[in-house]
KEKE-3310 file (N, C-alpha, C; in steps of 0.2 Angstrom, whole numbers, plus 5000, padded with zeros to 4 digits):
npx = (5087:5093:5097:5108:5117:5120:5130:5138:5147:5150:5156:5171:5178:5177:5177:5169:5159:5149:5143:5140:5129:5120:5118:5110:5099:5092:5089:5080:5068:5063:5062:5052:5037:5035:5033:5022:5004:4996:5002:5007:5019:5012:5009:5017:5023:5020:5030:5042:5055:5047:5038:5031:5024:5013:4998:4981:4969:4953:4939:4929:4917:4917:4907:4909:4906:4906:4923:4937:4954:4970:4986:4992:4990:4973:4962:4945:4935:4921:4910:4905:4901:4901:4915:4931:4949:4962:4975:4988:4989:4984:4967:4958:4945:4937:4927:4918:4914:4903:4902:4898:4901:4911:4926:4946:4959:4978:4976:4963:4955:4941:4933:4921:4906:4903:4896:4896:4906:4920:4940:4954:4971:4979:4976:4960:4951:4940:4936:4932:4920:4915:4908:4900:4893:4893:4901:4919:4935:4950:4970:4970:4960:4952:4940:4935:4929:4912:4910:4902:4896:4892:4887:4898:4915:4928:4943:4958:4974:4988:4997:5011:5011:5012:5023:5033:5024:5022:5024:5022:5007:5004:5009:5001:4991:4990:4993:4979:4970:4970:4962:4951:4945:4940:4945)
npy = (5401:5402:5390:5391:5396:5387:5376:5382:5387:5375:5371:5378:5373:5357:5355:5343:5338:5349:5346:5332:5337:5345:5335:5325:5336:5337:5323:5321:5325:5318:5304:5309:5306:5290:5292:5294:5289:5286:5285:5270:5259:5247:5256:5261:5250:5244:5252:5250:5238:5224:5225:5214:5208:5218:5223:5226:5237:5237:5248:5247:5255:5255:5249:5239:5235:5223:5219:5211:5213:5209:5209:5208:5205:5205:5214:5215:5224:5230:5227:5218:5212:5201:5195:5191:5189:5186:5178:5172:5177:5180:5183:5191:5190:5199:5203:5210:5212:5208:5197:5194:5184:5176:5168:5169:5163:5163:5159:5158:5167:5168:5179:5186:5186:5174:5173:5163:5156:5147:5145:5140:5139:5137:5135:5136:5146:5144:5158:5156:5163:5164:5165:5154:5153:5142:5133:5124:5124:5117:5113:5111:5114:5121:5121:5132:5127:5131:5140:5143:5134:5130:5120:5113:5101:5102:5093:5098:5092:5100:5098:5103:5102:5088:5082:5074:5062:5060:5056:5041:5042:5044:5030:5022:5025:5022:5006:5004:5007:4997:4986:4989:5000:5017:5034)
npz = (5003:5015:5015:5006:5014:5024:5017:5010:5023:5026:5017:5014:5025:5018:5002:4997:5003:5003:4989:4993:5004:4994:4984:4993:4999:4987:4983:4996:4986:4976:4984:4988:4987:4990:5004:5004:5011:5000:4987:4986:4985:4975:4967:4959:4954:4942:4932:4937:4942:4942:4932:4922:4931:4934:4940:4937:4941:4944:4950:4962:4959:4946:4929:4918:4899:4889:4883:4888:4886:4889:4893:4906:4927:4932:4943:4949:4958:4954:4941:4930:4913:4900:4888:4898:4893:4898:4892:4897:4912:4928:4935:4948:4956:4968:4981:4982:4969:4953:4941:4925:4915:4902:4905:4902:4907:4916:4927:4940:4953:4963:4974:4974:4965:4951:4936:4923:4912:4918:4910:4914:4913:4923:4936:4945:4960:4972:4982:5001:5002:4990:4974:4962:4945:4934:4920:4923:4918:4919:4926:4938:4953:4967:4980:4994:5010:5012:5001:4986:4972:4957:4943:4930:4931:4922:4922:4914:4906:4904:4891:4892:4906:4905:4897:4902:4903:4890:4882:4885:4886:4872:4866:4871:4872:4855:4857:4860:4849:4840:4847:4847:4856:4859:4866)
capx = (5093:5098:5100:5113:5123:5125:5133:5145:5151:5153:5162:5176:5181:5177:5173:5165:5151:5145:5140:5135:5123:5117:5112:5106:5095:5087:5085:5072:5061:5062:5057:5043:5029:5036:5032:5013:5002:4992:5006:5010:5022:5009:5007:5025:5026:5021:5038:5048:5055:5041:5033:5027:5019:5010:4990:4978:4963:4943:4936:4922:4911:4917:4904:4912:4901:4911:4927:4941:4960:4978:4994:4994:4985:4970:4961:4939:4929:4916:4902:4908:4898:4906:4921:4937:4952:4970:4979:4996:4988:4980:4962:4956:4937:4936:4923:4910:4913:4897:4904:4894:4907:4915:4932:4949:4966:4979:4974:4957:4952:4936:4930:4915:4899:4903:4890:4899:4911:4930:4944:4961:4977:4983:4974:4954:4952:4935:4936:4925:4914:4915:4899:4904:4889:4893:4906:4923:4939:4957:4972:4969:4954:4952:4935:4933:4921:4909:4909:4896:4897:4884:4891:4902:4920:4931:4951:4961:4978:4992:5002:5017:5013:5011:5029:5038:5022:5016:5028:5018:4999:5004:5012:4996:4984:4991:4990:4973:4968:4969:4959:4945:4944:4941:4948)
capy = (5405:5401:5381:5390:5397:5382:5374:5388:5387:5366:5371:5379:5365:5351:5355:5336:5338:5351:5339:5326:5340:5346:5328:5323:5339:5334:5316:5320:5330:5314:5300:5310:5301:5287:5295:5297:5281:5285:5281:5263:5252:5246:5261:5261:5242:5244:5256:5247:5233:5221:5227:5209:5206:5220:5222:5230:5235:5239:5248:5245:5260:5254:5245:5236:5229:5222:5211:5215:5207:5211:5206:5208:5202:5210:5212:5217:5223:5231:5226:5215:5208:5201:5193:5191:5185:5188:5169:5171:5182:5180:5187:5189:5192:5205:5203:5217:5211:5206:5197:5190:5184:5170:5169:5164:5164:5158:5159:5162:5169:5172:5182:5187:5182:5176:5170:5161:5147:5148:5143:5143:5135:5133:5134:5141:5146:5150:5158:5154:5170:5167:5160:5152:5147:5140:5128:5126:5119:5119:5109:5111:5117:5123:5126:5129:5128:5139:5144:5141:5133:5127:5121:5105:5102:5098:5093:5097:5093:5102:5094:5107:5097:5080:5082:5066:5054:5061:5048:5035:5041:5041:5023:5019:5025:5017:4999:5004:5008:4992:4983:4994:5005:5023:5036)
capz = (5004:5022:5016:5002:5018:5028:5015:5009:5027:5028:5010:5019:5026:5016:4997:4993:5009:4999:4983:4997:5005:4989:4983:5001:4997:4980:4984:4998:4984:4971:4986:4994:4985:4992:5010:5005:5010:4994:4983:4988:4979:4970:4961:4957:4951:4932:4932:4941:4938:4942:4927:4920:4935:4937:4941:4935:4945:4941:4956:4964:4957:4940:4929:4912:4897:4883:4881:4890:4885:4892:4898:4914:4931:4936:4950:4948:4961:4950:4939:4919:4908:4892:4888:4900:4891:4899:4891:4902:4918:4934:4937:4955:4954:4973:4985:4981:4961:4952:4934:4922:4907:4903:4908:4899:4910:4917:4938:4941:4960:4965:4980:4973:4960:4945:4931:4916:4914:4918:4909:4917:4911:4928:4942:4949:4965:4974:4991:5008:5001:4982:4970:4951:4942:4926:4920:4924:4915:4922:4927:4945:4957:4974:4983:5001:5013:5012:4993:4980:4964:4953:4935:4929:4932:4917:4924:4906:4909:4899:4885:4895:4912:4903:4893:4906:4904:4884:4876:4889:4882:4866:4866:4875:4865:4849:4857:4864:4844:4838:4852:4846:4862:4857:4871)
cpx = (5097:5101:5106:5120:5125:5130:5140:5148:5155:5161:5169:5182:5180:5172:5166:5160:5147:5141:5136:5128:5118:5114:5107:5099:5090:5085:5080:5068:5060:5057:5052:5038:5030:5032:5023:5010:4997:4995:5011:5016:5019:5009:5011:5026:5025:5027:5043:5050:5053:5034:5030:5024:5014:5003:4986:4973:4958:4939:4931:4916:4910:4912:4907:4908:4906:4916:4933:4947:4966:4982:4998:4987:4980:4963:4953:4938:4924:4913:4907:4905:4902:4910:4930:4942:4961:4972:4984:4996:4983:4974:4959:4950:4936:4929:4917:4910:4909:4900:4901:4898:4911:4924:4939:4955:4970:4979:4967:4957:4947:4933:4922:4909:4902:4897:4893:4903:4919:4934:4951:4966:4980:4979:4966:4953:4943:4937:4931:4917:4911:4908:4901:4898:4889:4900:4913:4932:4946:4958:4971:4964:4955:4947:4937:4927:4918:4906:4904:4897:4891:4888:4894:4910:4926:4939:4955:4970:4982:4995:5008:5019:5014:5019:5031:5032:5018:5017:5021:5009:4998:5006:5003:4988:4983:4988:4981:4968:4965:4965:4952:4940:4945:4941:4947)
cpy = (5403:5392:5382:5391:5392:5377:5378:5387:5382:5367:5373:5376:5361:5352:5349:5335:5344:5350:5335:5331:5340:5340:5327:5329:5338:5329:5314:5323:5322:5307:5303:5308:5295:5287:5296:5288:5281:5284:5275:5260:5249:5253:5263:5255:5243:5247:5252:5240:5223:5219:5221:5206:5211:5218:5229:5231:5238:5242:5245:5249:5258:5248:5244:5233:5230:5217:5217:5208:5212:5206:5209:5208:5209:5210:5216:5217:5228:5228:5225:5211:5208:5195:5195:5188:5190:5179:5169:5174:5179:5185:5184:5194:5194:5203:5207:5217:5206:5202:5193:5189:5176:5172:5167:5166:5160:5153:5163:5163:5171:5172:5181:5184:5182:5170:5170:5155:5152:5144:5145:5138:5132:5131:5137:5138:5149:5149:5155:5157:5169:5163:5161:5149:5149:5133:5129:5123:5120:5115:5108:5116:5117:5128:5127:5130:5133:5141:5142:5142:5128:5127:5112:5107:5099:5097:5092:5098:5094:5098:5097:5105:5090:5079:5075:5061:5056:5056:5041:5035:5040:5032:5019:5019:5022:5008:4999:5006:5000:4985:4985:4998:5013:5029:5044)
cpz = (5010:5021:5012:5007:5022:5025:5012:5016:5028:5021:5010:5019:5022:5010:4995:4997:5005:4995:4987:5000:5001:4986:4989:4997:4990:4980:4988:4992:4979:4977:4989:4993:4990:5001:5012:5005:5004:4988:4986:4981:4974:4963:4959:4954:4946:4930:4934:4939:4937:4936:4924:4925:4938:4939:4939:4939:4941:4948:4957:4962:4950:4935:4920:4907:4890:4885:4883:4891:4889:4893:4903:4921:4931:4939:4948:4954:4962:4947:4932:4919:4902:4893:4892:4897:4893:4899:4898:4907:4925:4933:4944:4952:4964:4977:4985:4972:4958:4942:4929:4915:4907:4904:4905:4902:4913:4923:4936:4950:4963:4971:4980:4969:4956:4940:4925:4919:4913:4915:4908:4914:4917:4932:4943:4955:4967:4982:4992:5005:4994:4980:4962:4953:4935:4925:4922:4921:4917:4924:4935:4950:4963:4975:4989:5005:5012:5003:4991:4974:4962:4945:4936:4929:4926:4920:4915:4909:4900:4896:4887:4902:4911:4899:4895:4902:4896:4881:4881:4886:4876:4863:4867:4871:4857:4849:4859:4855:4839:4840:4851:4850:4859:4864:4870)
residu = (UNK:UNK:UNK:UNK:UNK:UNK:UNK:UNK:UNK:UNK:UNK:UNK:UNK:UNK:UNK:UNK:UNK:UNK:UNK:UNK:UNK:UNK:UNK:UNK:UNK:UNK:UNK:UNK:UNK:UNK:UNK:UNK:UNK:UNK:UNK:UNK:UNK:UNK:UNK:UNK:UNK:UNK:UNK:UNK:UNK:UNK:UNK:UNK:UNK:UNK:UNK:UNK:UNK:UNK:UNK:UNK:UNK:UNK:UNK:UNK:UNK:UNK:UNK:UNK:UNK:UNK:UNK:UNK:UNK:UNK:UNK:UNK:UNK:UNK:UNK:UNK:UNK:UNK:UNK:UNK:UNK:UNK:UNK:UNK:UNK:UNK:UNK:UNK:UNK:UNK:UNK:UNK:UNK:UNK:UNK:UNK:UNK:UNK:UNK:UNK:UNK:UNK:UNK:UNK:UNK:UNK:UNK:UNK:UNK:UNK:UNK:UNK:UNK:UNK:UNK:UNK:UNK:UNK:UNK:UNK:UNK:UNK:UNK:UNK:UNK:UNK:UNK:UNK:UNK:UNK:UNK:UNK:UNK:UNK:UNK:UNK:UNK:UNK:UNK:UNK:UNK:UNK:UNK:UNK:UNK:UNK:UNK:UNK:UNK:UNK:UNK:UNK:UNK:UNK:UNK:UNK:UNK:UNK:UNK:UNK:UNK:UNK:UNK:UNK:UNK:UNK:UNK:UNK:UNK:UNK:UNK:UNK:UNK:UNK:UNK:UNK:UNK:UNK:UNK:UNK:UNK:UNK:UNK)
# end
């Protein structure tokens, strides 16, 4: 009631400060979540317009047994067994996440233990702290010091990355057919 009389007075003078108070007034009540560090940006990005890059997480209390798909990134640092399959996603495997599953995506990143084989389209990544034992297939790898892997390394290079040199393998593999070299 006292917020309706400061503006009735400004109104007086200057009907159109009225409208701007009265917005000004409703706009703090729409961003107050923003205000709160519990609703971060993140938990605002699936709405916004980021939304194909969201993430999705798996706490860490959370424990998964089965097959788990989607489209879109997502981030474990809980307990899965099974099947992981995001084709066109990012999976970061969290530091206190225990996964025992094979894996199929396009970025893999592991912090934490995982026990299956990986197959990434682009890239897998084990941190300092991370542990992969099983096989692993992808166009690009990066261990670092420190980590732990146990398994075989397959390097599969895309027919998406290879487009400039695919006429060149082809050409190559034909004369290589006739020689009686098989590839």
């Amino acid at each position: 009631m006292w917020g309706n009389k400061k503006p009735d007075a400004a109104q007086a003078g200057q009907p159109d400060q009225r409208n701007l108070q009265t917005n000004q007034s409703s706009k703090p009540a729409s961003p107050a979540w923003e205000d709160k560090p519990a609703m971060s940006t993140d938990a605002m990005r699936p709405l916004g317009a980021t939304s194909d890059r969201a993430t999705a997480r798996l706490g860490a209390s959370l424990q998964v047994k089965g097959e788990i798909s989607g489209n879109e990134d997502l981030l474990i640092d809980g307990s899965v067994e099974g099947l992981i399959t995001l084709d066109e996603r990012k999976l970061t495997v969290g530091p206190s996440a225990k996964v025992t599953a094979d894996i199929i995506a396009r970025e893999v990143v592991v912090y934490g233990n995982v026990k299956g084989n990986l197959r990434a389209k682009d890239r897998i990544e084990i941190k300092k702290d991370g542990s992969v034992n099983g096989d692993l297939t992808t166009s690009r790898i990066m261990i670092e010091d420190g980590a732990y892997f146990k398994g075989s390394i397959e390097i599969d290079k895309n027919p998406e990355k290879e487009s400039g040199s695919n006429a060149f393998a082809r050409s190559s593999s034909h004369a290589a057919a006739p020689a009686g070299k098989t590839i």
